[in-house]
PDB file as gemmi writes it, atoms N, CA and C in Angstrom:
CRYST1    1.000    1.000    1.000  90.00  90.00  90.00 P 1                      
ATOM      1  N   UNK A   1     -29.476  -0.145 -35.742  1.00  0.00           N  
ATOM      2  CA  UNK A   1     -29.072  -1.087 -34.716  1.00  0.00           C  
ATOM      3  C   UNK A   1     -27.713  -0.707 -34.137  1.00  0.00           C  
ATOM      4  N   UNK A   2     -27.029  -0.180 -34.945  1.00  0.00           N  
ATOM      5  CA  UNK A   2     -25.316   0.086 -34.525  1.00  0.00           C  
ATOM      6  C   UNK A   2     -25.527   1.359 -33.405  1.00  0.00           C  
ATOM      7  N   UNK A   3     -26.330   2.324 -33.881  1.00  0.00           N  
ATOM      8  CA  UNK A   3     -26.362   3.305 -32.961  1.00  0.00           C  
ATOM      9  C   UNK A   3     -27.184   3.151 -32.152  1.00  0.00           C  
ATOM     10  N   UNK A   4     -28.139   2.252 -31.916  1.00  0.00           N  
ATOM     11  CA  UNK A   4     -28.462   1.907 -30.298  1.00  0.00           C  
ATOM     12  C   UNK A   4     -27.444   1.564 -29.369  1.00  0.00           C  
ATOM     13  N   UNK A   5     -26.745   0.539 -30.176  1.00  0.00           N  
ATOM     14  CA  UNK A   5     -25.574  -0.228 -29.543  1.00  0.00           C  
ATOM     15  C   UNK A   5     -24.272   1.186 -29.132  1.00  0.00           C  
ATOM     16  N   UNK A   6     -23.959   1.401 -29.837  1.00  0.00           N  
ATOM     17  CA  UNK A   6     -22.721   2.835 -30.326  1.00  0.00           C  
ATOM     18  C   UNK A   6     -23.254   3.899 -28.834  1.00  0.00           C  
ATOM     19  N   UNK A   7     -24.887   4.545 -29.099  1.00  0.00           N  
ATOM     20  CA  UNK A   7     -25.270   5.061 -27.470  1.00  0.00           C  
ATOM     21  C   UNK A   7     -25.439   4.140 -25.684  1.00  0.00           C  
ATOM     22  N   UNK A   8     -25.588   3.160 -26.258  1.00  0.00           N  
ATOM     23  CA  UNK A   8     -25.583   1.826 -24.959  1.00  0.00           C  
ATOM     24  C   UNK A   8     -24.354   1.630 -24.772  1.00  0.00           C  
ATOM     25  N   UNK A   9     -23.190   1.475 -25.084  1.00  0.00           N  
ATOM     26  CA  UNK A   9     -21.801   1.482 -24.827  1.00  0.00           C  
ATOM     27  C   UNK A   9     -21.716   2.557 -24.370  1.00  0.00           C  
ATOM     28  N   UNK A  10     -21.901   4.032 -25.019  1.00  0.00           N  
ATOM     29  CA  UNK A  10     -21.382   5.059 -24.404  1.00  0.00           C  
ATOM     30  C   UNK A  10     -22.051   5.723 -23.102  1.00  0.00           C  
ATOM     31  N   UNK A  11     -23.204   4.902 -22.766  1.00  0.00           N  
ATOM     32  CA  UNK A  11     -24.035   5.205 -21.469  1.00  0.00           C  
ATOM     33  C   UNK A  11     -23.208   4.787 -20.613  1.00  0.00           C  
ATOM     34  N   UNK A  12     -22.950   3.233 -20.775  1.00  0.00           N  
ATOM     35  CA  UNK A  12     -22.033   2.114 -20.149  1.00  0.00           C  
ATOM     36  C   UNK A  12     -20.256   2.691 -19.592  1.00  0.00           C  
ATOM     37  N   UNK A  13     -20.015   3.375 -20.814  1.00  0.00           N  
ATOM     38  CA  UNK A  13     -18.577   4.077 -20.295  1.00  0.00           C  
ATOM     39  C   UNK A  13     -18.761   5.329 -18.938  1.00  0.00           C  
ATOM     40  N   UNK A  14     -19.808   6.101 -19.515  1.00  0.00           N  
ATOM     41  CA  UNK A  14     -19.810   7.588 -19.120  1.00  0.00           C  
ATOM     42  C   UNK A  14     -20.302   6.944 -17.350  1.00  0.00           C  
ATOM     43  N   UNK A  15     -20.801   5.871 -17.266  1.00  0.00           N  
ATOM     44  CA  UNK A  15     -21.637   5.577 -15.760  1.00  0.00           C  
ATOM     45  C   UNK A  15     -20.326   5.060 -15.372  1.00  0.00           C  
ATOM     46  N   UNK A  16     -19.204   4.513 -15.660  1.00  0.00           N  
ATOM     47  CA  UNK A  16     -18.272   3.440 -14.906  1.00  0.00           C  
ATOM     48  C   UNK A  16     -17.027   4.923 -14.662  1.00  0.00           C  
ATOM     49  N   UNK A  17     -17.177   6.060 -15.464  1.00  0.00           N  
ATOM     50  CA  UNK A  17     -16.384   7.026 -15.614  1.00  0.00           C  
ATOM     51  C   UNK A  17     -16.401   7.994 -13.931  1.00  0.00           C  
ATOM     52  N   UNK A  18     -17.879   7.810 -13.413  1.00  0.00           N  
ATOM     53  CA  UNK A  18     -18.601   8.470 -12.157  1.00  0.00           C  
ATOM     54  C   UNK A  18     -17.556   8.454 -11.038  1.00  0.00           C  
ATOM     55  N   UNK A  19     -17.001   9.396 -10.601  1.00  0.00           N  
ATOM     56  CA  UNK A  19     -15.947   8.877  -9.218  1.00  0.00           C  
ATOM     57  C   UNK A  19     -17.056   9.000  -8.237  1.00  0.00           C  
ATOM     58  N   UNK A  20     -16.457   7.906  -6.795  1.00  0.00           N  
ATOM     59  CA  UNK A  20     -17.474   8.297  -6.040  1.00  0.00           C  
ATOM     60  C   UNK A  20     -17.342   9.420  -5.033  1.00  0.00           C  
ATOM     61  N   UNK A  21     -18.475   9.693  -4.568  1.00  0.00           N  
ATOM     62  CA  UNK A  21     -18.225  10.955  -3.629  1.00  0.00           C  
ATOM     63  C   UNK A  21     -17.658  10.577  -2.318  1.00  0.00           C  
ATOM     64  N   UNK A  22     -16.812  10.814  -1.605  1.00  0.00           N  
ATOM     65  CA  UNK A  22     -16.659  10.771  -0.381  1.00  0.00           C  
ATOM     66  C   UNK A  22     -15.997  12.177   0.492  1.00  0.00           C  
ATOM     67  N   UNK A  23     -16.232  12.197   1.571  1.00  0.00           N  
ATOM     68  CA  UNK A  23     -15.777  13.335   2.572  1.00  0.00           C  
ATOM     69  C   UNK A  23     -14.216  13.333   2.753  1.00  0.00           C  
ATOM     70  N   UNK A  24     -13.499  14.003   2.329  1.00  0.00           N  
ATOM     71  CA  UNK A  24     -12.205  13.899   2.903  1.00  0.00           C  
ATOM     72  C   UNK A  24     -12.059  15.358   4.286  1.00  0.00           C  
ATOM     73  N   UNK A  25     -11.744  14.787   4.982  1.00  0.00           N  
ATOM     74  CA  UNK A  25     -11.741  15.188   6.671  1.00  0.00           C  
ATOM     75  C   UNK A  25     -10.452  15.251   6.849  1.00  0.00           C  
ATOM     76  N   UNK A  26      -9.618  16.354   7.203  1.00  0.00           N  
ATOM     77  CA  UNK A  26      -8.491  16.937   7.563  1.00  0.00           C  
ATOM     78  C   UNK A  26      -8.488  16.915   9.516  1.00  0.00           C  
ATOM     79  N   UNK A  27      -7.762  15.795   9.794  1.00  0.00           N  
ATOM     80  CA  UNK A  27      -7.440  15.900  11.312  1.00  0.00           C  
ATOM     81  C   UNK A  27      -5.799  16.049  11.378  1.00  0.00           C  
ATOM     82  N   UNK A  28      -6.527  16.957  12.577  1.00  0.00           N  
ATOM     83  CA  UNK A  28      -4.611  17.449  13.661  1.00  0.00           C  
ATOM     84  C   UNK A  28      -4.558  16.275  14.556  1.00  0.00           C  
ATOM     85  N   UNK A  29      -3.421  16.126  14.977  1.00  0.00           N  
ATOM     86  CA  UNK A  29      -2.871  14.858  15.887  1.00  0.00           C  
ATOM     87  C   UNK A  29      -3.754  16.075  17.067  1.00  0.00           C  
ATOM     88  N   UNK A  30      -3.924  17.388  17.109  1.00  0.00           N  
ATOM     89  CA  UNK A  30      -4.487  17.940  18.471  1.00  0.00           C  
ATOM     90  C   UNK A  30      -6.229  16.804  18.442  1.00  0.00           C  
ATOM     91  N   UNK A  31      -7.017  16.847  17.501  1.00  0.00           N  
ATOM     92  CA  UNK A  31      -8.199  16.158  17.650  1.00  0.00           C  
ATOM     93  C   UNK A  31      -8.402  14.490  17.478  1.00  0.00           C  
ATOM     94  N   UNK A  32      -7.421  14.163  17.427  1.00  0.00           N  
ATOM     95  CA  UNK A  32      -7.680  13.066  17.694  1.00  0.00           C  
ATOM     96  C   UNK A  32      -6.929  12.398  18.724  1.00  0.00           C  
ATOM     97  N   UNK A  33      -7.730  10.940  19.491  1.00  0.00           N  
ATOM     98  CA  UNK A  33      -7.436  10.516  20.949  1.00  0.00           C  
ATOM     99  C   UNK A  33      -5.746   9.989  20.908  1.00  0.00           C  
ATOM    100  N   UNK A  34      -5.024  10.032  20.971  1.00  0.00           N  
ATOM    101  CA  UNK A  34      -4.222   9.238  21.253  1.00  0.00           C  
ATOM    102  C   UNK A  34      -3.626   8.546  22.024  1.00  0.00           C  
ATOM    103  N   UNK A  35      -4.796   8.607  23.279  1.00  0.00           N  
ATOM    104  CA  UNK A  35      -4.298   6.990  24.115  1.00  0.00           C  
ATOM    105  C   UNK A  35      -3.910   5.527  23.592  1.00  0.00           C  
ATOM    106  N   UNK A  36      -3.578   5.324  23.631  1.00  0.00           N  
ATOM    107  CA  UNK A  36      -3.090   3.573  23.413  1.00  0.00           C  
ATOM    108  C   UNK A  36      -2.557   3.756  21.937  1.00  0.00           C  
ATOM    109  N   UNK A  37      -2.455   4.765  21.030  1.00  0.00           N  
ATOM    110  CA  UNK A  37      -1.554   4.757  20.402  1.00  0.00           C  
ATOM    111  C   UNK A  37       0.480   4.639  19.867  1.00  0.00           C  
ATOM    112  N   UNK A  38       0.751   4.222  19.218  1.00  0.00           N  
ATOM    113  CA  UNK A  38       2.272   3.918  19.321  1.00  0.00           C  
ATOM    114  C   UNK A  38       2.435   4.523  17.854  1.00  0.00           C  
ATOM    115  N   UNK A  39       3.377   5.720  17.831  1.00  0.00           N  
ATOM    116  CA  UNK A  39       3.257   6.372  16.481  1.00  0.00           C  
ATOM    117  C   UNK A  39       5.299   5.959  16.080  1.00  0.00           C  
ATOM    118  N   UNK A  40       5.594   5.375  15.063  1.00  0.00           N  
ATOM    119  CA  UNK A  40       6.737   5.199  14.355  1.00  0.00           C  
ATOM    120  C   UNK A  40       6.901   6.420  13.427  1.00  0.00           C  
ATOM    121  N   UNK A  41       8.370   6.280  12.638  1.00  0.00           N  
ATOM    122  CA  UNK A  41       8.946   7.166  11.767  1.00  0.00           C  
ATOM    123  C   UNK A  41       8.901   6.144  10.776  1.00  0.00           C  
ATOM    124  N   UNK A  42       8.320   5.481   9.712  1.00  0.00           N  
ATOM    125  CA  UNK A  42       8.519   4.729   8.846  1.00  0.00           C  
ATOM    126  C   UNK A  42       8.471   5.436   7.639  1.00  0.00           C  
ATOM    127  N   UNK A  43       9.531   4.602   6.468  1.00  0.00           N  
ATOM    128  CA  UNK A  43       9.750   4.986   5.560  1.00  0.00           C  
ATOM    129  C   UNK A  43       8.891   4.168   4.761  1.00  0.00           C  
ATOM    130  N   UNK A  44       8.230   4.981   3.577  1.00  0.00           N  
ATOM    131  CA  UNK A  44       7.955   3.484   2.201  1.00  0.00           C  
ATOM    132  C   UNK A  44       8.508   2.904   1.137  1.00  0.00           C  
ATOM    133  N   UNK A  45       8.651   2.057   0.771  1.00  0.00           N  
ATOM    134  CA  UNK A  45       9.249   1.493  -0.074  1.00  0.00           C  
ATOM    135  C   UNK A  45       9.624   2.075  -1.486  1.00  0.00           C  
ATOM    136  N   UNK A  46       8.602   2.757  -1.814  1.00  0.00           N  
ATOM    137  CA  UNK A  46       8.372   3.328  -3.142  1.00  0.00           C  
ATOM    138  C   UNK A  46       9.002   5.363  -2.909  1.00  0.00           C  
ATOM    139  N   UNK A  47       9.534   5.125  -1.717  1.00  0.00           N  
ATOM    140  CA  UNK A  47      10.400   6.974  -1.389  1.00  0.00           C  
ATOM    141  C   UNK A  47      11.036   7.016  -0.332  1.00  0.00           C  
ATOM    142  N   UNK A  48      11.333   8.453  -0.144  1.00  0.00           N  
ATOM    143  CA  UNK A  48      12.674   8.404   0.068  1.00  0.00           C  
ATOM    144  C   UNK A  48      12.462   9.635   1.772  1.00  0.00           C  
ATOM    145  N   UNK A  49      11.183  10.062   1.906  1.00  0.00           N  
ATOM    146  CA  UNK A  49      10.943  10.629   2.207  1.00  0.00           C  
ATOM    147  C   UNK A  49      10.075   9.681   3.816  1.00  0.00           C  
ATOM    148  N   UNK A  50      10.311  10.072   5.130  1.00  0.00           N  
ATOM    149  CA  UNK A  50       9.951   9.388   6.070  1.00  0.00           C  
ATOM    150  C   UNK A  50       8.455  10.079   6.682  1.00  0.00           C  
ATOM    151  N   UNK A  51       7.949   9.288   7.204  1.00  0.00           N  
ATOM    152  CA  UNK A  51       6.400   9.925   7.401  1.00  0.00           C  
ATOM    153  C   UNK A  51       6.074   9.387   9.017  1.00  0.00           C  
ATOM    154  N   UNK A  52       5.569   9.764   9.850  1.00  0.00           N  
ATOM    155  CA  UNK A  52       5.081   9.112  10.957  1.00  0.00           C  
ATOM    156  C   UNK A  52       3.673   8.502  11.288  1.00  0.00           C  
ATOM    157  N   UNK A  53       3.661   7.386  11.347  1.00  0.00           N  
ATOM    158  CA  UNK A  53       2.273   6.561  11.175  1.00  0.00           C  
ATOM    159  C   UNK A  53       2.093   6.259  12.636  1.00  0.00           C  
ATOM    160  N   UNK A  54       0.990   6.443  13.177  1.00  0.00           N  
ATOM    161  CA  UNK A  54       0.454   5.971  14.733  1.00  0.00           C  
ATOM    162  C   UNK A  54      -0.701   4.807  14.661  1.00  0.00           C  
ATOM    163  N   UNK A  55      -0.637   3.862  15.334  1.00  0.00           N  
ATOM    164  CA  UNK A  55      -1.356   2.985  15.407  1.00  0.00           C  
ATOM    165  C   UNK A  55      -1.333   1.998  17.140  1.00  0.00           C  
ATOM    166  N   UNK A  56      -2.087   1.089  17.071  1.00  0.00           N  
ATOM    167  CA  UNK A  56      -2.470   0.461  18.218  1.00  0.00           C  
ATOM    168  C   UNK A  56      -0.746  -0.620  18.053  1.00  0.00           C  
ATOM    169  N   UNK A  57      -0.775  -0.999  19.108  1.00  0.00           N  
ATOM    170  CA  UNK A  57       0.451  -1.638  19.348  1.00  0.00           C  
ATOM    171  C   UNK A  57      -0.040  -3.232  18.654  1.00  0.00           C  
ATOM    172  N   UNK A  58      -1.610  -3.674  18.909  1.00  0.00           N  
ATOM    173  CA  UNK A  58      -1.615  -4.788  18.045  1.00  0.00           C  
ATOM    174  C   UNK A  58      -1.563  -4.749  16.770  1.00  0.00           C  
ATOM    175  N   UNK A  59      -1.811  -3.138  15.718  1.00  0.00           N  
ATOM    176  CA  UNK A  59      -1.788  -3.329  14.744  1.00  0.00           C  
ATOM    177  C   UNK A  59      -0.218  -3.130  14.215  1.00  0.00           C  
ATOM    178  N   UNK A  60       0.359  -2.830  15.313  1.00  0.00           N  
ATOM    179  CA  UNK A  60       2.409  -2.800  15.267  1.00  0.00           C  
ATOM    180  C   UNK A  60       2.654  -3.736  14.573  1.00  0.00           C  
ATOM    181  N   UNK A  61       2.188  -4.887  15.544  1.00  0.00           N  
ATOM    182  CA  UNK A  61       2.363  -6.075  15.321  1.00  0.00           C  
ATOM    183  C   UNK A  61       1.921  -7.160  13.981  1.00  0.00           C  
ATOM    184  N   UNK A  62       1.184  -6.730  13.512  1.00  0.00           N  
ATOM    185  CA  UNK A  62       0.321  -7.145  12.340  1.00  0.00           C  
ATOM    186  C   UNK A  62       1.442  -6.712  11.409  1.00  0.00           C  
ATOM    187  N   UNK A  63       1.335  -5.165  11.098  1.00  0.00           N  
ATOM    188  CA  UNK A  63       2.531  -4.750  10.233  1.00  0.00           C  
ATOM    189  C   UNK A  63       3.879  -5.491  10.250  1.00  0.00           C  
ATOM    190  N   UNK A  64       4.281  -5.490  11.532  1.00  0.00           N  
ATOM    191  CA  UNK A  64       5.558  -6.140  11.412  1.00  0.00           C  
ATOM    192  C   UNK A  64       5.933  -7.657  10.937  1.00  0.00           C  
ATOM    193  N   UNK A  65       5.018  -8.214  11.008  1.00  0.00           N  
ATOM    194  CA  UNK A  65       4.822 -10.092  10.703  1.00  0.00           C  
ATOM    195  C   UNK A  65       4.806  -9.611   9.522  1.00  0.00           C  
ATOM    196  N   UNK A  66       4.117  -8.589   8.203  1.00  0.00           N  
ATOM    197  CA  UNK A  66       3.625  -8.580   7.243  1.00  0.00           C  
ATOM    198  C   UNK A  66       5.281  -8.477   6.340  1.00  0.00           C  
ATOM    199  N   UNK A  67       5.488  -7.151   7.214  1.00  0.00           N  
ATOM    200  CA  UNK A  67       7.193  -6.873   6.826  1.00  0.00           C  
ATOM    201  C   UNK A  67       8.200  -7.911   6.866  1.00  0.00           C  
ATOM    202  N   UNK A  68       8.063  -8.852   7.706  1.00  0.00           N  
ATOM    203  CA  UNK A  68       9.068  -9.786   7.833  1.00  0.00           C  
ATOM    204  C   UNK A  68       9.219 -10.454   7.028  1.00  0.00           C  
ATOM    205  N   UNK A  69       7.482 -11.077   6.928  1.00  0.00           N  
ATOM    206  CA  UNK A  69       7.849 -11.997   5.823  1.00  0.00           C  
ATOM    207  C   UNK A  69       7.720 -11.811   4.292  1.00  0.00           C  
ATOM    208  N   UNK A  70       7.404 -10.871   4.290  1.00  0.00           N  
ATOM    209  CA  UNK A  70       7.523  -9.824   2.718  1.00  0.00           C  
ATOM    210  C   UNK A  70       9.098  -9.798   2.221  1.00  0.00           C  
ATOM    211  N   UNK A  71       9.851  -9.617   3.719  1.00  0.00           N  
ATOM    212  CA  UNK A  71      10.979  -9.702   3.399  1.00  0.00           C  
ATOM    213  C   UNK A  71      11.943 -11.081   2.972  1.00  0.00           C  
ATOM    214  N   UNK A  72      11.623 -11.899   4.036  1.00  0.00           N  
ATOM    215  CA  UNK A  72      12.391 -13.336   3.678  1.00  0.00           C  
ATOM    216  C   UNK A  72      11.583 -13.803   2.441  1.00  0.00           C  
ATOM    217  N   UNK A  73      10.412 -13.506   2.137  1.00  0.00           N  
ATOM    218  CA  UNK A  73       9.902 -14.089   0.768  1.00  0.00           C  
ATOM    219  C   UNK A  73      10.814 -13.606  -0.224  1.00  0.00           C  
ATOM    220  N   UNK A  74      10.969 -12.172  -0.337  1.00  0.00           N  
ATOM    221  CA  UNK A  74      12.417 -11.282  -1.236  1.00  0.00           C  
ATOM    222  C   UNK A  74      13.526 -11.904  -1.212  1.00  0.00           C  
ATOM    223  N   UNK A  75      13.949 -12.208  -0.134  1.00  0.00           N  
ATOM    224  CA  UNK A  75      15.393 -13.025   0.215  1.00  0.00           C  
ATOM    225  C   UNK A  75      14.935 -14.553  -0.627  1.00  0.00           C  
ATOM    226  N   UNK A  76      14.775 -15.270  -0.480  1.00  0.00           N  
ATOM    227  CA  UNK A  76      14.355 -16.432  -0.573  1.00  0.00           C  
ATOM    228  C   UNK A  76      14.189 -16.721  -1.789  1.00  0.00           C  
ATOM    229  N   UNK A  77      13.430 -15.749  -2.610  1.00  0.00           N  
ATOM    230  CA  UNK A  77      13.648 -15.713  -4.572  1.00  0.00           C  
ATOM    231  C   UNK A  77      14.694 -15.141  -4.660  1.00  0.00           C  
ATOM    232  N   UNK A  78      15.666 -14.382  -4.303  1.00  0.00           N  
ATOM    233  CA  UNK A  78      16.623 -13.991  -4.800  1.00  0.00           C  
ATOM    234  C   UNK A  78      18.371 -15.103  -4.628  1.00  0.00           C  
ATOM    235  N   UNK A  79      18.157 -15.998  -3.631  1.00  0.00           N  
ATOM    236  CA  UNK A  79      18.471 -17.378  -3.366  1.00  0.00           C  
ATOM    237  C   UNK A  79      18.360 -18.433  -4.301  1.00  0.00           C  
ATOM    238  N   UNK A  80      17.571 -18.150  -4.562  1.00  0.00           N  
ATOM    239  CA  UNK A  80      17.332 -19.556  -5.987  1.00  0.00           C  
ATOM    240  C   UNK A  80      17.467 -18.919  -7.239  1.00  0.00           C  
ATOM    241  N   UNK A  81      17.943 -17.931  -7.794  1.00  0.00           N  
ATOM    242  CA  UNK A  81      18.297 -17.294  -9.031  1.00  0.00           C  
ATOM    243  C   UNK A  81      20.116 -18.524  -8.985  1.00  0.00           C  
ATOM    244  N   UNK A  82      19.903 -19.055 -10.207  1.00  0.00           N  
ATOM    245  CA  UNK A  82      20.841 -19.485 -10.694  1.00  0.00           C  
ATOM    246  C   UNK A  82      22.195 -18.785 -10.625  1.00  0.00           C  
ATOM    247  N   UNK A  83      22.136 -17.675 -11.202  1.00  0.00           N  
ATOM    248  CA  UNK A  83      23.188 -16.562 -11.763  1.00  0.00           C  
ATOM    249  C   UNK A  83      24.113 -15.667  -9.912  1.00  0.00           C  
ATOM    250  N   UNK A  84      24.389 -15.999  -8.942  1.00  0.00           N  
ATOM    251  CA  UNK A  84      24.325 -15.595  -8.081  1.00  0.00           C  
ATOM    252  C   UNK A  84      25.002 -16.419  -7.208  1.00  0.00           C  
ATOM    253  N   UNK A  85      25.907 -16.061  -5.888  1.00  0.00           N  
ATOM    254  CA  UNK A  85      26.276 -16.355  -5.148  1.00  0.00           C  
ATOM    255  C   UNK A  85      25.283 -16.112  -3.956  1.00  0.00           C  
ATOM    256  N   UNK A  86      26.145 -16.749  -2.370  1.00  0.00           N  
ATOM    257  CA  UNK A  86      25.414 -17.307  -1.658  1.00  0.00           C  
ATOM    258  C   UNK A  86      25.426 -15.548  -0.943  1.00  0.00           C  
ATOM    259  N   UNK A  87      26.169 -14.391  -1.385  1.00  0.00           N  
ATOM    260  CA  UNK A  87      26.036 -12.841  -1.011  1.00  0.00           C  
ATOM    261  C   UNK A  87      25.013 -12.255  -2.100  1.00  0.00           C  
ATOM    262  N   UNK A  88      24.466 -13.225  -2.969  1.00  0.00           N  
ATOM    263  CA  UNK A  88      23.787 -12.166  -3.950  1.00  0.00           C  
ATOM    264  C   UNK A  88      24.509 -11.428  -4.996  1.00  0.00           C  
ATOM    265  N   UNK A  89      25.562 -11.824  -5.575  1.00  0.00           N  
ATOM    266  CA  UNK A  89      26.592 -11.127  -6.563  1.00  0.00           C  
ATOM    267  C   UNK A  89      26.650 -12.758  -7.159  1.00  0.00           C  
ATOM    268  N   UNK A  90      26.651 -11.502  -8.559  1.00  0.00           N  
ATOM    269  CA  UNK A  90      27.146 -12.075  -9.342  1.00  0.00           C  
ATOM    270  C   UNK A  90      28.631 -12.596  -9.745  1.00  0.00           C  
ATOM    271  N   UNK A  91      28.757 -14.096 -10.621  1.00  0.00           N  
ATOM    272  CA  UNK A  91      30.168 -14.400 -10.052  1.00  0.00           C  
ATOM    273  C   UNK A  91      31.061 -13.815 -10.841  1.00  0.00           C  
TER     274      UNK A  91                                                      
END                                                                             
């Protein structure tokens, strides 16, 4: 009974282990359209290193609401920490 169970687990691992297949497709800014595109220099959070991202001017906009308030949410817990002045230092 253990080694039915012992091979049924290890079926169970080895199938969830499967990556899936997908196409990764290498485009030049030459092949693709860039009308109505708006391309920035943005940096990410997690480096140090700047990258240029192009997108539609409504999805500018999406990003930027996301950033904002990602940000005052940051501000805003760091405001109610006890230990802290109204600059964020400690007293």
């Amino acid at each position: 009974m253990s080694r039915k169970l012992w091979i049924a687990l290890t079926g169970l691992v080895l199938a969830g282990c499967v990556t899936p297949s997908y196409t990764k497709k290498v485009t030049t800014l030459g092949q693709v359209d860039m009308t109505g595109l708006e391309c920035r220099r943005v940096q990410p959070i997690d480096s140090h290193a700047q990258r240029t991202m192009c997108a539609t001017p409504a999805s500018w906009a999406k990003y930027d609401r996301k950033q904002i308030a990602a940000s005052e949410e940051f501000f805003a817990a760091t405001r109610n920490l006890p230990n802290v002045d109204k600059f964020n230092r400690l007293p």
